[in-house]
Every structure is written in structure tokens, then in C-alpha cells.
C-alpha positions in Angstrom: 47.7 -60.1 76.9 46.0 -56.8 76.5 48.5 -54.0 75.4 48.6 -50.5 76.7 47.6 -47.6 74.7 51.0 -45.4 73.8 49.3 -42.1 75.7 51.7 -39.5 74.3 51.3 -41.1 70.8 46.9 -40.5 70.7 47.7 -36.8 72.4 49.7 -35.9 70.1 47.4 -37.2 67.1 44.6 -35.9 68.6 46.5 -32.4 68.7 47.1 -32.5 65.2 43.5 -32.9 64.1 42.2 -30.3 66.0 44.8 -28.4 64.8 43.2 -29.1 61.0 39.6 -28.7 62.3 40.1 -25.1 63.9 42.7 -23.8 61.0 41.4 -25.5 58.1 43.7 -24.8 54.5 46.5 -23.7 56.8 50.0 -24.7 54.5 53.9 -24.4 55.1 55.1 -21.3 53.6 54.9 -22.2 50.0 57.6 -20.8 47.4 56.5 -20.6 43.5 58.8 -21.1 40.8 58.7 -19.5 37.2 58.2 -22.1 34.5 57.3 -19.8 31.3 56.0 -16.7 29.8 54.8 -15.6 26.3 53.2 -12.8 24.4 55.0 -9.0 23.6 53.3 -6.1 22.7 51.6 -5.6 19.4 48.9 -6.9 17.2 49.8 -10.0 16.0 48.8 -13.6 17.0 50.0 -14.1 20.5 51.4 -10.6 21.1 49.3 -8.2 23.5 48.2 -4.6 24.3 47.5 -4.5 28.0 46.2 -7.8 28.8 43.8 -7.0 31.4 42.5 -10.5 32.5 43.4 -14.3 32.2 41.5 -17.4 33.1 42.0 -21.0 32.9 39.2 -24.0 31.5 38.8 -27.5 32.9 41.0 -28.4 29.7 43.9 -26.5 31.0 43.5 -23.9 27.9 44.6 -20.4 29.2 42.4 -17.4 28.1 43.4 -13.9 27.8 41.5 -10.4 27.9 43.5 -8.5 25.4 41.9 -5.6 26.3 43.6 -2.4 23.9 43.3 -5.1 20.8 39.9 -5.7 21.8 40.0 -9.5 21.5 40.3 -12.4 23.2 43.0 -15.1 23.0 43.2 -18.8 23.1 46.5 -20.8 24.3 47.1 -24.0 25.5 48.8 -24.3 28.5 52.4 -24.1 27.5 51.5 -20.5 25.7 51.0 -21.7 22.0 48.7 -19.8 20.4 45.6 -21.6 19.2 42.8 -19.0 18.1 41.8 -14.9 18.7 38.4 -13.6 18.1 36.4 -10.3 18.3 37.4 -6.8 16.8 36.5 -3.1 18.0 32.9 -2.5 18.1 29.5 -3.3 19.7 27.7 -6.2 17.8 27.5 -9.1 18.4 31.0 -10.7 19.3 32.9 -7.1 19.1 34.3 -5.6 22.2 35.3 -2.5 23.4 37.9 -2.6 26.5 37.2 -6.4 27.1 38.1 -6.0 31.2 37.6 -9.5 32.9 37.2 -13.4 31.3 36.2 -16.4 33.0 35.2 -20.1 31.9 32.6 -22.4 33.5 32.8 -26.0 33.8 30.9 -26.9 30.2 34.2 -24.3 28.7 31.7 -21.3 27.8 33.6 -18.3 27.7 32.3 -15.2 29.7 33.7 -11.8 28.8 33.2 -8.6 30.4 32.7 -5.9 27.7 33.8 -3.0 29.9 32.8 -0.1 27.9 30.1 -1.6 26.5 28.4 -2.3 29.9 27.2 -5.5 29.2 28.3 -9.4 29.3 29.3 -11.7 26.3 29.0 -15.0 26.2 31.0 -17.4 23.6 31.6 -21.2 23.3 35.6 -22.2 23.9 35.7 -21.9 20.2 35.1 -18.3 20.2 31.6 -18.6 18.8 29.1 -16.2 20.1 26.2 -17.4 22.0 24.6 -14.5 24.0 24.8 -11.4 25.5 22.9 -8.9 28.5 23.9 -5.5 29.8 24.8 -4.8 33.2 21.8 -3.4 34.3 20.2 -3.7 37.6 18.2 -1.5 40.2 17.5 1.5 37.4 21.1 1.7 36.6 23.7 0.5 34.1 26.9 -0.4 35.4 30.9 -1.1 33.9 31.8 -4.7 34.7 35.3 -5.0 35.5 35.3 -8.8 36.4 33.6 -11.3 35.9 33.2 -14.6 37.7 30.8 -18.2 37.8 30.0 -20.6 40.3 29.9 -24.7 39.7 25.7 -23.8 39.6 26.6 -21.3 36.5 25.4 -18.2 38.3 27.2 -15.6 37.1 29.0 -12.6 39.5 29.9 -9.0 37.8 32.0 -6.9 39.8 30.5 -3.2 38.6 33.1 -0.9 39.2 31.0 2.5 38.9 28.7 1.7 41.4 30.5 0.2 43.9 28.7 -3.1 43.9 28.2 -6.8 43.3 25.7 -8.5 40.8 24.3 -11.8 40.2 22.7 -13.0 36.9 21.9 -16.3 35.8 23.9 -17.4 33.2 21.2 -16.5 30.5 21.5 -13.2 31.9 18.6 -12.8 34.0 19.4 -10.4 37.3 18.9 -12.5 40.6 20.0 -9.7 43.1 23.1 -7.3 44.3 24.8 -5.5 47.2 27.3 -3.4 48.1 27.5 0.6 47.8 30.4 3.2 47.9 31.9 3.7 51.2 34.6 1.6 53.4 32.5 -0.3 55.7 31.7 -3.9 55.7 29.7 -4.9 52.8 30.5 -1.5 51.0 33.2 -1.0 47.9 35.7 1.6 46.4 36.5 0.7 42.9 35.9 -3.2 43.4 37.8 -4.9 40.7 38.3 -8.6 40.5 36.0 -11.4 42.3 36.2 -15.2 42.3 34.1 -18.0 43.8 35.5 -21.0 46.2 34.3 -24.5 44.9 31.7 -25.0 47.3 29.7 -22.2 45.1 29.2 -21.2 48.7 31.9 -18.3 49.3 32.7 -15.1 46.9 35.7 -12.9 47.8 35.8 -9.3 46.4 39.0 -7.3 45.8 38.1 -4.2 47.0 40.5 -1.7 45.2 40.5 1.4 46.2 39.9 0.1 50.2 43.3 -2.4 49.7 41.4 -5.3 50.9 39.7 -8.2 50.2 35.7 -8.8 51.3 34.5 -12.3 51.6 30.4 -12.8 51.2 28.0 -15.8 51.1 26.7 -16.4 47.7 23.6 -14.6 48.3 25.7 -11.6 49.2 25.9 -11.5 52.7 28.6 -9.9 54.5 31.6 -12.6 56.4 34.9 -11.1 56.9 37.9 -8.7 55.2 41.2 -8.5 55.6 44.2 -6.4 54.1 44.9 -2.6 54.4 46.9 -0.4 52.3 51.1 -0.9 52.0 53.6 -3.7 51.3 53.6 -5.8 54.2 52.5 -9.1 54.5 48.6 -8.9 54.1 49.1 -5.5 53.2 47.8 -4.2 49.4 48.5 -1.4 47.3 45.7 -1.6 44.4 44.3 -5.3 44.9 43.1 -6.0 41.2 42.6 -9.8 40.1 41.8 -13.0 42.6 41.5 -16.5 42.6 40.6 -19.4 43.9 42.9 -22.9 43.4 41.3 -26.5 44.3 42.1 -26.3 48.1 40.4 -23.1 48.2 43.3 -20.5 48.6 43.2 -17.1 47.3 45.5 -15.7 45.3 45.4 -11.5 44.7 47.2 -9.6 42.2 48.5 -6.9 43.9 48.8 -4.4 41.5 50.9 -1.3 42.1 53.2 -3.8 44.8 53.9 -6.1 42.0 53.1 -9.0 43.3 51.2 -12.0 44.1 50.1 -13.1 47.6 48.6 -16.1 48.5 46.4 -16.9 51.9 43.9 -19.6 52.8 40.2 -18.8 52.8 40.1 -16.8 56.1 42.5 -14.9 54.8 45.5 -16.2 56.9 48.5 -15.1 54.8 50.7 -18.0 53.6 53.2 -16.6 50.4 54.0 -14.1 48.2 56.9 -13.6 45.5 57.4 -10.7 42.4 58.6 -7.4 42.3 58.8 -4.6 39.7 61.0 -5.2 36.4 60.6 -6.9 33.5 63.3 -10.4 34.1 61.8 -13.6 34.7 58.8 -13.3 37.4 58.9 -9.7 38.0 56.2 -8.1 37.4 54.9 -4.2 36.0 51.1 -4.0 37.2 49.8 -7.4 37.5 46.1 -7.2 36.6 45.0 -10.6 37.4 45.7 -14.2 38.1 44.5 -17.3 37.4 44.7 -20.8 38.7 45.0 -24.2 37.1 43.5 -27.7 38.4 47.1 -28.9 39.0 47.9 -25.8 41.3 50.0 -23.6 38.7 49.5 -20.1 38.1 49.3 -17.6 35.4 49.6 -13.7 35.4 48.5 -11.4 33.4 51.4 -9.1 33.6 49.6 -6.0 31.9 52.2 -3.8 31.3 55.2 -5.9 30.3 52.1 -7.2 27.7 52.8 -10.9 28.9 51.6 -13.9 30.4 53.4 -16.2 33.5 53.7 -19.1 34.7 54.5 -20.6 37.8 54.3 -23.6 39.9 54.2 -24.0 43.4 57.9 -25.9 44.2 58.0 -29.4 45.5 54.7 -30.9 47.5 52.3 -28.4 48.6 50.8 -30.7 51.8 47.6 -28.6 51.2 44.9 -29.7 53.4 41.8 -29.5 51.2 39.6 -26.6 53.1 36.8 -29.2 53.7 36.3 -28.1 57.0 35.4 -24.5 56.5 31.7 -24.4 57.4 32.3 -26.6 60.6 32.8 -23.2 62.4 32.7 -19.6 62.3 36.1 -18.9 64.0 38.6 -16.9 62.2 42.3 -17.1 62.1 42.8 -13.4 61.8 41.6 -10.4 63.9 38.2 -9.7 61.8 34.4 -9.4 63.2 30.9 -10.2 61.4 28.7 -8.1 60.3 25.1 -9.1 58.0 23.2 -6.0 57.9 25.0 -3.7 54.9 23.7 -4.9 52.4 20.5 -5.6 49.4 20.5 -8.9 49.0 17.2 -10.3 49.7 18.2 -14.0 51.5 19.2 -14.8 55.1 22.7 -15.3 55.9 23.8 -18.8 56.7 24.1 -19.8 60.3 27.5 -21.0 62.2 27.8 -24.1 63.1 28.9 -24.9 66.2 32.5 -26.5 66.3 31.9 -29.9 67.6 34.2 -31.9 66.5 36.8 -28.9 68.1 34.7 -29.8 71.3 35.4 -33.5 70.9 38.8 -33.7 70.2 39.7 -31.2 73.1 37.9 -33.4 75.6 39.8 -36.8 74.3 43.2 -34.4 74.9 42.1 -33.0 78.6 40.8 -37.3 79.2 44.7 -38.3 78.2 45.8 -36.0 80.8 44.2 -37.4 83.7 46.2 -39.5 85.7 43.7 -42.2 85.9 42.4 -42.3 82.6 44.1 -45.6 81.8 
């Protein structure tokens, strides 16, 4: 006896999916919990003077741009204190205003030596291995962040000169973009950058603007979203951002005193912090960072301290697989290629077919005599 297809059951499933094809990333609204902090001002092992910058290895080891003490620190994830290194200066392995600190998947360390203008690179140890300066199209720039892709192509945020540049990790330049100005494509005072796991996407927090950018690897123009105040969405001084597995961003929104969180087209999903100095409050956030198991660290500048947090319960993330199947956005945001110096094409849309599909199964369901 054949049975009869439950009809309400497959329009419903079919909903759903296209649901996850057309919003890819989307989440509940996601609350974070405080689990930790460490580090008070000072010199010593584990203290701080402005820590400016904070990244996360594959290991879960937490490092920290201690930028007035002009070192970086080691800690495992917890906050103990497992090893410093550099001193004031400009030799090898000496900084001076280390700004921004990122680790690639092998656990070299990558510093940006702010007023040195240049690039450090150590092993997770602290041993140095090499250095170049920021140097590109006949001028030498301030790196204020740093970031790398899974390829090991390295991404500078240059803060003077209101652009974007892309080394190689052994430092040789591969191109740039950006310029000063508020249009798309252009910077004011661009401070932190990260890199989605694809290697494919780059998102720029655009300062002075309040927004963020989001580019193509090779530097070409996608989307923005954000404007200055304290709403949702809204920024006031957008300094640190990352990326966690499912491809959500996470900004440090400085002079709010916060953290907000929002899926890759920049769909806003959570936020939490305020000023003060109790337990997750924050005074000027510099930058976040995020772990492989989805927990977060802050580099909480002014109250000289590291935080933790975890994201409560299950997230019921969808991984953000889906994010080249089309070139719809979720917010109100257009595209524009043509600002900008970097010497590739920009990557073509796809068009949304499996969108297409599933919306002809649901309009087939609804026809009287489709069963």
C-alpha cells in the first residue's frame, strides 16, 4: 500500500532550508557569560600597561600586545602566565608600541611594531625569526593590526595612510588598497582586520568612519555596515575584530564599551559590556579575540586586563558554508568594485540556485493537484 506524503511536513522542511541557504550564519540571539580575567597594571609577569591587542593559537595559548611595556605575553588559556619577551628598542626582537598580534596555523607569532613601522615575526616560543617594514607604493606606513589567512598571506592595517596591505609571510609586498576618505573601499584611521576561514573574505574596522568594510582577499570592495552611536549596529570607535569558526564577527567597540557580534553580512546578532571596571565591563576595549571552542577574550586596555567569556548554553550556529552560493545581503548595503589598487578581478556572484530550487518544491506543494 503506497503511503501518502505528509504535505505540510516537506513544506515546512523545505522552508527551513531555504531559510539557511538565503541567511546563511543567521543564530538566536546569543548571550555570553564571563568566566575569568587576569593581569593589573604594572611591570611584572602577568601584569600590563595598556594591552593593545590579544590573539589566540590553534593550541588555545592566548597572546597579548603589552604595548607601554613593550613586550609580548604568553598565557595559557586559563590566564597563567607562561613566558614574556622583547624590551624597548629597535633590534631585532625589541619593540616600540607593539599595536596588533596574530598567530598562524604553524603558531608563528606576528607582531606589529607600531612605531617602528615594520612587522616582527617570532616562533610561539618567542624566538625571533624575521622581520620587514611596512613599506609599499614609495611610502612607509604605522601598522596598527595585523592579520593572516590559512595560505599565510599576511594583512597590515596601516593606520597613516588610510589603507590595506598584503605581504607574504616572508615579507614580500603582493598589493594594497584603500585611501583616506568615507566611500566604499576608502578608510579613516582603519584599525583592526581579520580574515574568515575560507582565506576568501577580509573585514576592516574602519575607525574613524564607525563601520566595518568587508573585501575579497585580493582587496576588492563587498559591503559595510555600521554608523556612528550606540544602537544596535551602531559604533563609536570600532577598534579590534574577529572572526570565530562559523564565521561571525566580533568588533571591539571602543569608546561604547562593548562587544557586538553579527554574522558575516553583517546582520547583527549580540552584544553585552558597559563602562566600569566589575566583572565584564569594560574601559576601552582594544581588541578581541576568538578561540576554536567559541570563547572570547578582551583586551580590556585601560583596566590593563584580559576577559573571558563564553557564549551560554548551545550556540545552534549554522556553519556559514553557504556564503558564496549568492550575493544577496541581509542588510540594506550595495556593491561597489571600482575604489580601489588592487591589481585582480573581483570574484563573480553566483547565482542562487539551490534558493531557486527549493522555492519551486514549495510553490509545487501548493498546487492542488500536485499529489
Amino acid at each position: 500500500m503506497t503511503e501518502k506524503i505528509d504535505v505540510n511536513l516537506v513544506r515546512v522542511v523545505l522552508t527551513l532550508l531555504l531559510i539557511l541557504v538565503i541567511f546563511p550564519g543567521v543564530t538566536a540571539d546569543d548571550t555570553y557569560s564571563y568566566l575569568t580575567q587576569w593581569g593589573s597594571e604594572g611591570t611584572g609577569n602577568g601584569q600590563f600597561d595598556f594591552p593593545w591587542s590579544v590573539a589566540v593559537d590553534t593550541s588555545g595559548h592566548v597572546y597579548v600586545a603589552d604595548t607601554i611595556n613593550n613586550r609580548v605575553q604568553k598565557f595559557d588559556s586559563n590566564g597563567t602566565y607562561i613566558a614574556s619577551w622583547g624590551a624597548w628598542g629597535s633590534g631585532n626582537g625589541h619593540f616600540s608600541e607593539p599595536a596588533g598580534i596574530t598567530a598562524d596555523l604553524s603558531g608563528n607569532i606576528y607582531v606589529a611594531d607600531k612605531v617602528n613601522k615594520r612587522i616582527e615575526k617570532f616562533d610561539s616560543n618567542g624566538n625571533y625569526s624575521s622581520q620587514w617594514n611596512i613599506w609599499a607604493n614609495d611610502r612607509y606606513g604605522t601598522p596598527s593590526d595585523v592579520a593572516i589567512d590559512k595560505s599565510a598571506e599576511v594583512y597590515v592595517t596601516d593606520g597613516s595612510n588610510h589603507r590595506i596591505l598584503k605581504f607574504y609571510s616572508n615579507g614580500t609586498f603582493i598589493t594594497s588598497w584603500g585611501s583616506e576618505g568615507s566611500g566604499d573601499g576608502q578608510f579613516f584611521l582603519p584599525k583592526g582586520i581579520a580574515i574568515d576561514n575560507s582565506g576568501n573574505y577580509v573585514y576592516v574596522a574602519d575607525t574613524l568612519n564607525n563601520r566595518i568594510q568587508k573585501f575579497y582577499s585580493n582587496g576588492w570592495y563587498i559591503t559595510k555596515w555600521g554608523s556612528k552611536g550606540s544602537g544596535d549596529g551602531q559604533f563609536n570607535g570600532p577598534a579590534g575584530i574577529a572572526v570565530d569558526s562559523f564565521n561571525n564577527i566580533y568588533v571591539a567597540d571602543e569608546s561604547n564599551n562593548r562587544i557586538q557580534k553579527f554574522n558575516s553580512n553583517g546582520l547583527f546578532i549580540s552584544k553585552w559590556g558597559s563602562k566600569g571596571m566589575d566583572d565584564g565591563q569594560f574601559n576601552v576595549p582594544h581588541d578581541v579575540a576568538v578561540d576554536l571552542s567559541g570563547n572570547v577574550y578582551v583586551a580590556d586596555a585601560y583596566n590593563n586586563r584580559i576577559q573571558k567569556f563564553s557564549l551560554n548554553g548551545s550556540s545552534n550556529q549554522v556553519p556559514a558554508v553557504n556564503s558564496q552560493l549568492t550575493t544577496l545581503q541581509t542588510v540594506n548595503y550595495s556593491i561597489h568594485t571600482t575604489n580601489t589598487t588592487a591589481t585582480q578581478s573581483p570574484q563573480p556572484g553566483y547565482i542562487p540556485i539551490i534558493a531557486v530550487i527549493l522555492t519551486a518544491g514549495i510553490v509545487l506543494l501548493n498546487r492542488r493537484d500536485f499529489l
